[in-house]
N, C-alpha and C positions, 0 to 999 in steps of 0.2 A: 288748289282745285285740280286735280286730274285731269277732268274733261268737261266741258260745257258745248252748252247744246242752245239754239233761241232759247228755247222756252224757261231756262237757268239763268242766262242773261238777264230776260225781262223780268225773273222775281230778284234777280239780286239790284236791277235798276231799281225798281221800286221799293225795296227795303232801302236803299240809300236815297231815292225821293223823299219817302218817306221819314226818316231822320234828319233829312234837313228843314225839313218842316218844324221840329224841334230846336234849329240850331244847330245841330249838330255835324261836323265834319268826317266826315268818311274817309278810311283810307285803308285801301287792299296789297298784301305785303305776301309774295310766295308764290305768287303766278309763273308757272312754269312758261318754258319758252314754246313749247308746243300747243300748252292753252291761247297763247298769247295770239301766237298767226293761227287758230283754229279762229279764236274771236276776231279778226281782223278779216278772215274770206270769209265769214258768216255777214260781216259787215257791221258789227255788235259799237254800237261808242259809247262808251261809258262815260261820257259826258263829261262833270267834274267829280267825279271817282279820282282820287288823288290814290297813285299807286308806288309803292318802293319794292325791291326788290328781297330785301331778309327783313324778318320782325323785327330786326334792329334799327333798321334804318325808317320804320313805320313807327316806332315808337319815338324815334329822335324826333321826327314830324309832328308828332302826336304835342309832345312838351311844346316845340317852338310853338304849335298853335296853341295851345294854352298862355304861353308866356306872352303871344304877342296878346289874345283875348283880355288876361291882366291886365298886362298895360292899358290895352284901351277902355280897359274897364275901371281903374286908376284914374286917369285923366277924366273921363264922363263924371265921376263921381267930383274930383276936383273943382269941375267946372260947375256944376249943378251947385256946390258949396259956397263958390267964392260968390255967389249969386242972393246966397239968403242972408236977410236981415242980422247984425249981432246983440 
């Protein structure tokens, strides 16, 4: 992002409100350092907006929540199983 402005903040608030409504985790990676204190004296909080610094490091993010979402997704199912009738 180059430059943000309120009214930029609050649709990209709500496009990440709104994906998590889905489940879905959000995570914003390439924020310059002069975006970053422009959203900070606007007073903008991105709430739980998970942010990295290079797409590398948003994508490493990206797997571990997957891998951990598996896992727990693994175990519920496990447990759902050991539970029915053979």
């Amino acid at each position: 992002m180059p430059t943000i402005d309120t009214q930029v903040a609050q649709h990209l608030l709500k496009t990440v409100q709104a994906a998590a409504l889905m489940g879905t985790v959000s995570i914003m990676s390439g924020v310059r350092p002069e975006t970053a204190q422009s959203m900070v004296h606007l007073g903008i909080d991105m709430g739980r907006l998970r942010s990295r610094n290079t797409l590398q490091d948003a994508l490493q993010l990206a797997l571990a929540v997957l891998a951990e979402r598996a896992g727990t997704a693994a175990t519920a199912a496990r447990a759902l199983t050991a539970g029915e009738p053979r």
